[in-house]
Each structure stands twice: as C-alpha cells, then as structure tokens.
Backbone as a ProteinNet text record, in pm:
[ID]
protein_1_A
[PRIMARY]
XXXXXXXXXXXXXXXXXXXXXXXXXXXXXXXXXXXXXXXXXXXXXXXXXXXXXXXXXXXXXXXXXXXXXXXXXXXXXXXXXXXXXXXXXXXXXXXXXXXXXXXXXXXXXXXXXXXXXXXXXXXXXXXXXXXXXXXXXXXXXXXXXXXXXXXXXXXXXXXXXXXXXXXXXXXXXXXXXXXXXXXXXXXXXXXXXXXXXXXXXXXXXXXXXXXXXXXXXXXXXXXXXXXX
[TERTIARY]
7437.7	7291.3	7243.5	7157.6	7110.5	7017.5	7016.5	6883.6	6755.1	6683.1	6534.3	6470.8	6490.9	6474.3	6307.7	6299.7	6142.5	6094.2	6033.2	5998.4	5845.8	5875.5	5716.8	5718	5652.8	5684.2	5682	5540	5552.8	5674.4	5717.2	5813.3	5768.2	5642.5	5615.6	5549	5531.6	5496.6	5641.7	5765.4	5841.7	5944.7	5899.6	5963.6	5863.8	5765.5	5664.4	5713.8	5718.9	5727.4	5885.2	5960.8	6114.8	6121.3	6031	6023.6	5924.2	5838.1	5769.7	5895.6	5931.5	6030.5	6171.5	6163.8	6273.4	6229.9	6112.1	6063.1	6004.9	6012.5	5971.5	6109.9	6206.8	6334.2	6380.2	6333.9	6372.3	6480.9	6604	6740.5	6769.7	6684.8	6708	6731.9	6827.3	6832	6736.9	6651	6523.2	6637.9	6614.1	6659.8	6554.6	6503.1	6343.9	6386.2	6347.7	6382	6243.2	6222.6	6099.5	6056.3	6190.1	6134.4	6187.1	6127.5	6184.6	6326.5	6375.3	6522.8	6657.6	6558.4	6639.6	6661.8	6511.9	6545.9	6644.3	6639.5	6736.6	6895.4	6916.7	7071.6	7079.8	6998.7	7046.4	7010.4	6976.9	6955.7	7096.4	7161.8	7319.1	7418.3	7397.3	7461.4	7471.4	7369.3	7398.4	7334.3	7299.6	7279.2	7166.1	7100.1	6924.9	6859.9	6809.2	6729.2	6567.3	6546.4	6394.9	6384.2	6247.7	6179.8	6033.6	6011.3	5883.4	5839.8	5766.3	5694.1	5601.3	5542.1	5409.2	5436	5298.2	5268.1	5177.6	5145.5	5078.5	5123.4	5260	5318.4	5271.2	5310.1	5222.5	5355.5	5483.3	5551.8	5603.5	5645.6	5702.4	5623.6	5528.1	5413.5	5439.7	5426.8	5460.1	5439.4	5332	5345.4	5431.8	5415	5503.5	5681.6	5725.8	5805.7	5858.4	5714.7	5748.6	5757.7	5700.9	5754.6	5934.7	5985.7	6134.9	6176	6163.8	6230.1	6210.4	6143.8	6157.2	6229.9	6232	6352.6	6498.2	6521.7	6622.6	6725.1	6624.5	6647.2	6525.7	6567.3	6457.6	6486.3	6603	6605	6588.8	6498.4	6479.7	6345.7	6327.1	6166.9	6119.6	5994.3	5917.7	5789.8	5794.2	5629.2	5515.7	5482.7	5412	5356.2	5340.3	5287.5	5187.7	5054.5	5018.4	4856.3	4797.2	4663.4	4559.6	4618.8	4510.1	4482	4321.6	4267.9	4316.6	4281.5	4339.7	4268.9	4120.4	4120.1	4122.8	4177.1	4279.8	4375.6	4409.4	4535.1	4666	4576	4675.6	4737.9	4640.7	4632	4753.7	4719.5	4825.7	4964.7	4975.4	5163.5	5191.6	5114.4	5208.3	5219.4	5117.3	5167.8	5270.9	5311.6	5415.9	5527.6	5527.8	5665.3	5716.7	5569.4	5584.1	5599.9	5618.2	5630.2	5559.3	5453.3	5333.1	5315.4	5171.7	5066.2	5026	5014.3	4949.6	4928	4783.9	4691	4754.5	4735.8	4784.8	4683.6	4576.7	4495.5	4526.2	4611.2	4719.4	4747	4768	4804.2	4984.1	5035.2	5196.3	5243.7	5189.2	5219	5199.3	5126.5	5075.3	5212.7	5237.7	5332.3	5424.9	5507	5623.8	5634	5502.2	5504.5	5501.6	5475.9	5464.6	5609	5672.4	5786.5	5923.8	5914.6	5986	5977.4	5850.8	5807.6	5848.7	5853.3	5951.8	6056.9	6115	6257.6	6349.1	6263.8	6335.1	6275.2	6213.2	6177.6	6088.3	6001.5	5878.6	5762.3	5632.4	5538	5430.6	5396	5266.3	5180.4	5030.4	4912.5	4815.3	4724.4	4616	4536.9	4438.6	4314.2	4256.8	4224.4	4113.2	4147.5	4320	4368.6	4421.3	4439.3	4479.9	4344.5	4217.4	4094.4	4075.5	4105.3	4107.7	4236.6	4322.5	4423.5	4343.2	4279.2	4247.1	4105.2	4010.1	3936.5	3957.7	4116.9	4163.2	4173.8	4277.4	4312.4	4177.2	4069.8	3964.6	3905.2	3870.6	3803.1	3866.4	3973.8	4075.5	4001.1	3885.8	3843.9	3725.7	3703.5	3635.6	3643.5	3732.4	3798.4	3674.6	3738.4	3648.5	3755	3647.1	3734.5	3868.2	3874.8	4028.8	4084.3	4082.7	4161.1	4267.2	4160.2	4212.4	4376	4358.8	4425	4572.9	4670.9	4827.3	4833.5	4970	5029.6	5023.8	5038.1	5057.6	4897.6	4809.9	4664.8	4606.7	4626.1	4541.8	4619.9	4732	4756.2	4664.7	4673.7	4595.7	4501.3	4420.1	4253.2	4249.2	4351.1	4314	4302.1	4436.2	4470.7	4338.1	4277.3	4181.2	4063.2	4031.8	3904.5	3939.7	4051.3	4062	4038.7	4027.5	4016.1	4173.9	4217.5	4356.3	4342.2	4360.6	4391	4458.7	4477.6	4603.1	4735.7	4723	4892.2	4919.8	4845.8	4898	4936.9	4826.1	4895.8	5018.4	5024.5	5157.9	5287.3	5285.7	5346.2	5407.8	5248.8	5277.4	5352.4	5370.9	5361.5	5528.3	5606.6	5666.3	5642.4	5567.2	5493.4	5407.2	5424	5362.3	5244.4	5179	5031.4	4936.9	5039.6	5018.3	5007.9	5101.6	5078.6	4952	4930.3	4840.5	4703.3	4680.8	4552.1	4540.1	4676.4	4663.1	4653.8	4657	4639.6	4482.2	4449.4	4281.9	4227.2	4236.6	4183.8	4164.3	4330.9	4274.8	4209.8	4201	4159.5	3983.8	3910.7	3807.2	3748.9	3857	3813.1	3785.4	3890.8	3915.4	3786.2	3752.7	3655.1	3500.6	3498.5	3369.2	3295	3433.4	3268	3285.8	3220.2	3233.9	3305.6	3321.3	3369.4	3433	3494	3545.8	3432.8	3337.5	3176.6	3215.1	3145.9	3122.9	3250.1	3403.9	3543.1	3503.2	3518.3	3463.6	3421.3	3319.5	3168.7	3228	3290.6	3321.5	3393.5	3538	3673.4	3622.6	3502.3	3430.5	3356.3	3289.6	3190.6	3267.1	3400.5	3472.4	3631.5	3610	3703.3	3871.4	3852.7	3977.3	4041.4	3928.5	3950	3856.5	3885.3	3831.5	3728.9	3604.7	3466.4	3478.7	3372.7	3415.1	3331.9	3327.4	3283.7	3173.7	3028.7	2915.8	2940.6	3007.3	3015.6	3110	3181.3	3292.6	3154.5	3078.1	3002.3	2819.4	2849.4	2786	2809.8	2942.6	2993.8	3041.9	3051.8	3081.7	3185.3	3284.2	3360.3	3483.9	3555.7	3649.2	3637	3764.5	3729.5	3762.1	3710.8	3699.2	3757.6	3892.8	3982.3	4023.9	3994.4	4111.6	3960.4	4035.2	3915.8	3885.8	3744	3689.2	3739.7
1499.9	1490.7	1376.9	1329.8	1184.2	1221.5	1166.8	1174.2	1122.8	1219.3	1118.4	1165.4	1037.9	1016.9	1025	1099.4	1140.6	1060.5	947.6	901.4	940.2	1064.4	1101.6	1174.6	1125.5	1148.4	1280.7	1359.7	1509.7	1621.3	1672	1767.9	1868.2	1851.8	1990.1	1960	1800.7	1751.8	1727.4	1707.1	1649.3	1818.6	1931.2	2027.8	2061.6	2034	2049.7	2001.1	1811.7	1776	1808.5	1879.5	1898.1	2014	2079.3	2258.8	2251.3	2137.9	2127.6	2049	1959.8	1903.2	1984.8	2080.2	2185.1	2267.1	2316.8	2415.3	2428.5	2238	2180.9	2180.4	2190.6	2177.3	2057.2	1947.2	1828.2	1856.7	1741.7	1679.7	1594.5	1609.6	1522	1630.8	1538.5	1656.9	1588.8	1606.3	1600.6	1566.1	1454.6	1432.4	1341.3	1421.7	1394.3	1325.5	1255.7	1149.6	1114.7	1117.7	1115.1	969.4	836.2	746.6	596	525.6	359.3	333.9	387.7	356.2	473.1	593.3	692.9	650.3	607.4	565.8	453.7	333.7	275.9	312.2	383.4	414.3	550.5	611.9	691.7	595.7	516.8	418.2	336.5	351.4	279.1	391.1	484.1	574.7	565.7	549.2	527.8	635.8	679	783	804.8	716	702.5	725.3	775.8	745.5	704.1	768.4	706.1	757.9	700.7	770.8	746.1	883.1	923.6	866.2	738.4	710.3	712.6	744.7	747.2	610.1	519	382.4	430.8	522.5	543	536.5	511.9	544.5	515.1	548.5	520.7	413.2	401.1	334.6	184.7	107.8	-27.7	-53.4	-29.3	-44.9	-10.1	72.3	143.5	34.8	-21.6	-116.2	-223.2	-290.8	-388.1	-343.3	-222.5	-151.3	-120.3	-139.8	-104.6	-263.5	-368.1	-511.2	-514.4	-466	-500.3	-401.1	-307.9	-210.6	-296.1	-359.1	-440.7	-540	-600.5	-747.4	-685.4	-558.6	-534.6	-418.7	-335	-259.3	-262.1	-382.8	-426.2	-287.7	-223.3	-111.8	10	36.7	137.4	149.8	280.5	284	344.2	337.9	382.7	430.1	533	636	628.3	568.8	555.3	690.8	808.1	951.9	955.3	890.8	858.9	945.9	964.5	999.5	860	761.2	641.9	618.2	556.8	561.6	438.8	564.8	419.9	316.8	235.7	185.9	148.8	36	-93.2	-69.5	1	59.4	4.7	108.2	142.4	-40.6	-94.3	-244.4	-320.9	-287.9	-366.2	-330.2	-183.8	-170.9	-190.9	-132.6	-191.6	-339.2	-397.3	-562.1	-562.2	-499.8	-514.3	-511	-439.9	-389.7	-222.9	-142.1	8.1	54.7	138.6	183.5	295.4	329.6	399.1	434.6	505.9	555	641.2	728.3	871.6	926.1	1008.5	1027.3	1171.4	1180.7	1370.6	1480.6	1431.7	1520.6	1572.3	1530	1529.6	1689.2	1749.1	1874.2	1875.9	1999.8	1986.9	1967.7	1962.9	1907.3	1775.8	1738.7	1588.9	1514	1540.9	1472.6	1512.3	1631.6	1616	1539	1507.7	1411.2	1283.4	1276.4	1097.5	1057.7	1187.4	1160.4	1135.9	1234.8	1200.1	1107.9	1071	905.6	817.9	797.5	664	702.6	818.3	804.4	794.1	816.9	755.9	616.6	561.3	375.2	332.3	410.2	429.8	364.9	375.7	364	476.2	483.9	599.8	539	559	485.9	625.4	651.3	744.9	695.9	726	702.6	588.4	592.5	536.4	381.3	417.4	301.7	233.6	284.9	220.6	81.4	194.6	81	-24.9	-18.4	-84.4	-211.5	-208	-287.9	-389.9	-328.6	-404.1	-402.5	-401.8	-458.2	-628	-617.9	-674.3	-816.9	-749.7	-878.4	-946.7	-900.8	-945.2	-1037.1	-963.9	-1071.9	-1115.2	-1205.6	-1166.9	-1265.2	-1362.5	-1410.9	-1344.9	-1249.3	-1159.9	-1063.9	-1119.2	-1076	-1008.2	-912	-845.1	-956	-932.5	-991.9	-986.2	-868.7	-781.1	-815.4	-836.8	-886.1	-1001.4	-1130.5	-1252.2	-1219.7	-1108.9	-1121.1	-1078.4	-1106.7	-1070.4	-915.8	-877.6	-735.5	-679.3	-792.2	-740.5	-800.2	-866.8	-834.6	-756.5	-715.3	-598.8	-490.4	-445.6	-354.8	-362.6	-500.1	-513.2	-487.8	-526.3	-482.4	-322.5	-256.2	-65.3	-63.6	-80.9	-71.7	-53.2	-222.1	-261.3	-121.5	-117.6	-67.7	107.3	142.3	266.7	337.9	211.5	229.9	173.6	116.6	113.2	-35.1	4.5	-148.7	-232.5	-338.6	-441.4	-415.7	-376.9	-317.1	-207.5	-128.3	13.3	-101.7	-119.7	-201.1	-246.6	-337.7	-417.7	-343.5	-228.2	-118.1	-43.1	-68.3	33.9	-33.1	-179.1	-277.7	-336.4	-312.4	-401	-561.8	-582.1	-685.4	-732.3	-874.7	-880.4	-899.5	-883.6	-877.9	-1011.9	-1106.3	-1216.3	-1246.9	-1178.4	-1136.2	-1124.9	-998.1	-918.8	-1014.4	-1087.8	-1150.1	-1293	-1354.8	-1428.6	-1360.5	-1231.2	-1179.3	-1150.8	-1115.6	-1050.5	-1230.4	-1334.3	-1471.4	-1449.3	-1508.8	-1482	-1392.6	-1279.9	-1169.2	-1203.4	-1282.1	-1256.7	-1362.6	-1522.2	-1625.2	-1610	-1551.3	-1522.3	-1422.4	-1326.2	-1276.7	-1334.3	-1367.4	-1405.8	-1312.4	-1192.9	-1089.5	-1127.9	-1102.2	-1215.3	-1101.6	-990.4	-926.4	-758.9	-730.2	-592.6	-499.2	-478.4	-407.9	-420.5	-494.8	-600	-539.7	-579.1	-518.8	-365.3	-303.3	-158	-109.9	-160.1	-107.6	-160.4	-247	-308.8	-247.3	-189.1	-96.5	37	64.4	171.8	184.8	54.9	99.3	67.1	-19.9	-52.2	41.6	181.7	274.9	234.5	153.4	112.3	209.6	290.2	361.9	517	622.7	753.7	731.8	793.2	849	831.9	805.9	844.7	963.4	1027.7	1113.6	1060.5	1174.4	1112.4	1078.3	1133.3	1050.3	936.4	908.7	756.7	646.1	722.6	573.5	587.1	696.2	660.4	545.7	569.4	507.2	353.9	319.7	240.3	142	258.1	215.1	158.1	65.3	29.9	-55.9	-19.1	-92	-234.4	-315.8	-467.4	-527.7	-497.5	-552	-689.3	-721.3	-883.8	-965.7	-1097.5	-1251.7	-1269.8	-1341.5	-1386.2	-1554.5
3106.6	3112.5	3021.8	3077.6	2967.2	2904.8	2760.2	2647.2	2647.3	2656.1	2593.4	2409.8	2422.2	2247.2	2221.8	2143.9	2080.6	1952.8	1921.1	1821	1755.1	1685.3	1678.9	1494	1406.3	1294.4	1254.3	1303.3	1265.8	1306.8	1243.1	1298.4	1424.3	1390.5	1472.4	1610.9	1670.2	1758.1	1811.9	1729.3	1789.3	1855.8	1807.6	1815.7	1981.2	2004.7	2073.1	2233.7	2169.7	2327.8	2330.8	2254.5	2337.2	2394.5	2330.1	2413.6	2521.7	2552.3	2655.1	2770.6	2722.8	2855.2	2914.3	2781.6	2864.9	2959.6	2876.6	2959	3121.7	3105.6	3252.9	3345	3274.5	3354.8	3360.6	3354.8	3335.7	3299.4	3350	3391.1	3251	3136.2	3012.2	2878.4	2785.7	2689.6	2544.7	2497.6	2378.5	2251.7	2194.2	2072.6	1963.1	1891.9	1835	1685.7	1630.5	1508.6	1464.7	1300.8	1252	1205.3	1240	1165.7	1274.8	1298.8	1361.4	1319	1195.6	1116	1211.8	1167.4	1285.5	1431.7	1506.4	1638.5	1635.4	1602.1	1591.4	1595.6	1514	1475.8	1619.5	1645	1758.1	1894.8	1908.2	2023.7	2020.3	1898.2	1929.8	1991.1	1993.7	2063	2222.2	2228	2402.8	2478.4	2648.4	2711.2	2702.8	2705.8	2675.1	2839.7	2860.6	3023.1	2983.2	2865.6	2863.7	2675.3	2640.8	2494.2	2510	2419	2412.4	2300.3	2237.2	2101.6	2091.3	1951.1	1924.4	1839.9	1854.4	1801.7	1689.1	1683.3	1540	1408.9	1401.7	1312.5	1194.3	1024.7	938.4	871.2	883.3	872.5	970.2	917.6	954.4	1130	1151.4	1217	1400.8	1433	1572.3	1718.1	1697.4	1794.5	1759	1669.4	1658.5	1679.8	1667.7	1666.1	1843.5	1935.5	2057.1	2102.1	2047.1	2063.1	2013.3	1950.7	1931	2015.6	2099.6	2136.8	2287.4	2307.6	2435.5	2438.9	2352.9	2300.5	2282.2	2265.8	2209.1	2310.3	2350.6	2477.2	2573.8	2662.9	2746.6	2851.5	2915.5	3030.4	2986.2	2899.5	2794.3	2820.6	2927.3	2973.9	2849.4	2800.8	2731	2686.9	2682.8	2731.6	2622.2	2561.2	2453.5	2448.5	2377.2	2359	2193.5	2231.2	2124.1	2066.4	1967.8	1942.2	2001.1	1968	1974.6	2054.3	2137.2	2226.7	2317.5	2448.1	2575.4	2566.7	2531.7	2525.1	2400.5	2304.1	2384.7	2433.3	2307.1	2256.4	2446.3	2585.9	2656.9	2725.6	2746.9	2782.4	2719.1	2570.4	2509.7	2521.6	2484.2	2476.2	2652.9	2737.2	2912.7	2868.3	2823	2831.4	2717.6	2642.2	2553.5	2641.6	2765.3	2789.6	2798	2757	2766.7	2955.8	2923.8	3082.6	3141.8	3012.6	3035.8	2907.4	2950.2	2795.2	2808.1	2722.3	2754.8	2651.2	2641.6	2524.5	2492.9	2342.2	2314.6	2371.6	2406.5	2469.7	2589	2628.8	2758.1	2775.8	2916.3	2937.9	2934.8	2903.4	2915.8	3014.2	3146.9	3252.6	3276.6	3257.3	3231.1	3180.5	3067.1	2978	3050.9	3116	3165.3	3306	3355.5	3503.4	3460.4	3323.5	3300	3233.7	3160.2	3127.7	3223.1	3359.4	3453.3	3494.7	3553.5	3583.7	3557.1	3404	3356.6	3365.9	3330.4	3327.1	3478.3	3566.8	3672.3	3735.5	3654	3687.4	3714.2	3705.4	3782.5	3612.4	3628.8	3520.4	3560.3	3430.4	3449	3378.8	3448.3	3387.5	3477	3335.6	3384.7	3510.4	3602.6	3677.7	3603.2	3479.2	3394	3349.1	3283.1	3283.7	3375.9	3508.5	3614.1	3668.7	3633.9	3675.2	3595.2	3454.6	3349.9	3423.3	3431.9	3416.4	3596.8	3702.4	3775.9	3755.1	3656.5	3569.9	3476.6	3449.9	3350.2	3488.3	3577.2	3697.2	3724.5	3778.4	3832.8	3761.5	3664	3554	3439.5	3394.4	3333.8	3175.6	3249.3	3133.5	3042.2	3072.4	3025.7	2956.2	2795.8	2699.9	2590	2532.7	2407.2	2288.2	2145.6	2077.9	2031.6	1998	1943.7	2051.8	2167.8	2226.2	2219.3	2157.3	2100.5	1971.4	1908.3	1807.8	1876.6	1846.8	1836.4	1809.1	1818.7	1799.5	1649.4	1615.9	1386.5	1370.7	1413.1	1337.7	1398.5	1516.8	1572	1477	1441.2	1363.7	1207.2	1138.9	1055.9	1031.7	1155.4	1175.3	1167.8	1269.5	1238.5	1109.4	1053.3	939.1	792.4	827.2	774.4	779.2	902.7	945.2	896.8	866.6	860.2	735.2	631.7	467.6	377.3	459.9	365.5	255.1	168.9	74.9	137.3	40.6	93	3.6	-43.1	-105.1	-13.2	39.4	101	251.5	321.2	448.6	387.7	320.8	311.5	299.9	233.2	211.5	390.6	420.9	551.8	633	659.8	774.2	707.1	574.2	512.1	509	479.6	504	377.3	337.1	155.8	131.7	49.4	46.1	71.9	15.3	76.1	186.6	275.6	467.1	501.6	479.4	451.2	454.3	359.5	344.9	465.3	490.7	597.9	715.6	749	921.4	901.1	799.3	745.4	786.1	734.4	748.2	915.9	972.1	1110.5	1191.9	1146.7	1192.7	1199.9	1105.5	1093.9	1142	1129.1	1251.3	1354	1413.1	1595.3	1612.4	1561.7	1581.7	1528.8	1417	1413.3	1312.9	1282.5	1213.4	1061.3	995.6	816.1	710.1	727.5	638.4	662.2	571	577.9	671.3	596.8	634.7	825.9	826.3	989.7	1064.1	981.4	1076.2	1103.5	998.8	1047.7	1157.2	1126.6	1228.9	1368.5	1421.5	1544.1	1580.8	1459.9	1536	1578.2	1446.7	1574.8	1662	1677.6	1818.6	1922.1	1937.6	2039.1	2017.9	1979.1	1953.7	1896.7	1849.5	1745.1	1669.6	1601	1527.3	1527.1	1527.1	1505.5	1496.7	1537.8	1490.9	1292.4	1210.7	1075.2	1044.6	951.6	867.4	810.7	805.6	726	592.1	526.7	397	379.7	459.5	477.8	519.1	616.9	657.1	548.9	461.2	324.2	253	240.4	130.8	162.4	322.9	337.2	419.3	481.5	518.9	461.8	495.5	479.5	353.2	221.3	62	126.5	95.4	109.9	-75.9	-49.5	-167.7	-154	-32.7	-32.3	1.3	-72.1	-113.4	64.9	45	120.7	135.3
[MASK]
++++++++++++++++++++++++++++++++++++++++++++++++++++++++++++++++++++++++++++++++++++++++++++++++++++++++++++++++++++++++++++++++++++++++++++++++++++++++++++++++++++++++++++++++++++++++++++++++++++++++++++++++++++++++++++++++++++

C-alpha cells in the first residue's frame, strides 16, 4: 500500500486527517510528521503516492517549503490542507506546483475526495477557486498588489501584518534580519503602501491575514520595528 505523508504541525490535526482517511477506506497508509526537517528525511524513504501540507507553518516558512518540494519531488502530488484563505493564498501554491488547496473548514468528506484526487493524478480546486483561476486567464493583467511580490515577501508581508518583529520573522523564515528588512523595502515599493500601519490594514481588507481583535486594531496593528 503506498503512503501519504501528512505535514501538519499540530499533533492533533495530524492524528485527525489520518483517522479521517482511514476511515474513508482509502488505498493509502497516513504517516503524519510535525516539521519540513521530518518531511524531508521520510520523503527519502520512498512509497509516497501523495502529501497532505499545511503552508502555515510557523517554521522555515511553508510555502516557500512547497516551492522546494516541487524542485525536488516534482511527481509528488500535493494537497495543500491549510487554515489560510483561498484567496490568495489558493492561486499561488497551484502556481507553485500544488496539486490542489483546500481550506480546514472543509467537511471530512471533502478532504478525503480531494485527497484521492491527487493521489491518483488528478487536481482538486474548490467551485470558487476554480472561477478564480478563469478569472485569473481572462483578465490576467488585472493584478492586486500582493500579487506583484514573490513567494518569501508575500510570506514576509503575512508575517509582517500579523504582528511579528523582525528578529521573530527571521527566526521563523531562517532567514537574517538583515533579510528581513530587504524583503520589507521591496515589499513596500512594489506595493506602494508607506509603512507597517498601511501593510496591515491591506493584508486585512484583502484577507491575507485573520479578522483582528478590537484591541490589536486599538493598539495598532502590526509593531513597525524595522527602519523606514
């Protein structure tokens, strides 16, 4: 029987979707790993038919993570199983090379039809994102900004917009703080907005990031630690 590898940090999500894909009967056997370092070393093993990742990760940065997993095991379908919202979020990892996206709000059936899906060659894309992606064909110059940015500053920007310093990103991303302040530069060219404040407010009205809490958008939003 061939493996599908679970890259999902919580234990108890990853105990979740393996007792959901058994319970579906699925022809795959669930082998769940809490970190990009784990998937790796069990991806040298072999007997892979598909994996389930979440891009959220709070370590060595989940999308950028589903960019090497395409360079590296390009026949390695991959279901992105994530909290973060389809839009952008779903746009970007298919163009990474994912082989579908699918939100945790998802029913357990849901997830086991999108998981079969890829694993026999196929892609899964919701109704919503299906219109989106021939949204995208039609008018293809008819970009939002975050769009403009790459795979590691759009991570930056969540990052940014979510409250994290620049030592914690750099931390999160392995990546030096000095990094860090050059993806924040471009980040704020390509877009246009002038500061931390401004990033915020945009990742949320164009769902980048969670709804905030009345006292987060008291206080301000995201700490604006790195030079202008």
């Amino acid at each position: 029987m061939q493996k599908l590898l679970i890259l999902e940090e919580q234990p108890v999500m990853r105990v979740g979707i393996a007792a959901t894909v058994e319970a579906a009967g699925l022809e795959l056997s669930p082998v769940g790993v809490g970190s990009t370092g784990d998937a790796i070393e069990a991806l040298r093993k072999g007997g892979w038919a598909a994996a389930v990742v979440d891009t959220a990760l709070a370590e060595a940065g989940g999308i950028s993570f589903l960019g090497r997993l395409a360079k590296t095991h390009p026949n390695l379908p991959v279901l992105v199983f994530t909290a973060m919202p389809e839009t952008p979020y779903g746009l970007r990892v298919l163009g990474m090379g994912a082989a579908g996206f699918l939100n945790k709000d998802a029913s357990p059936q849901t997830l086991c039809e999108a998981v079969e899906r890829v694993a026999s060659g196929h892609r899964y894309v919701s109704p919503s994102l299906a219109e989106q992606l021939a949204d995208r064909f039609l008018n293809d110059s008819d970009r939002l900004l975050h769009e403009l940015l790459t795979d590691r500053e759009l991570e930056v920007f969540r990052l940014i917009a979510l409250g994290n310093a620049t030592a914690e990103i750099a931390e999160s991303l392995n990546i030096s703080p000095k990094t860090v302040h050059v993806h924040r530069s471009n980040i704020l060219r390509k877009t246009g907005l002038a500061d931390n404040r401004e990033l915020t407010s945009y990742a949320f009205e164009h769902g980048l990031i969670p709804g905030r809490r009345e006292a987060d958008q008291g206080e301000g939003g995201a700490r604006d630690d790195t030079p202008t």
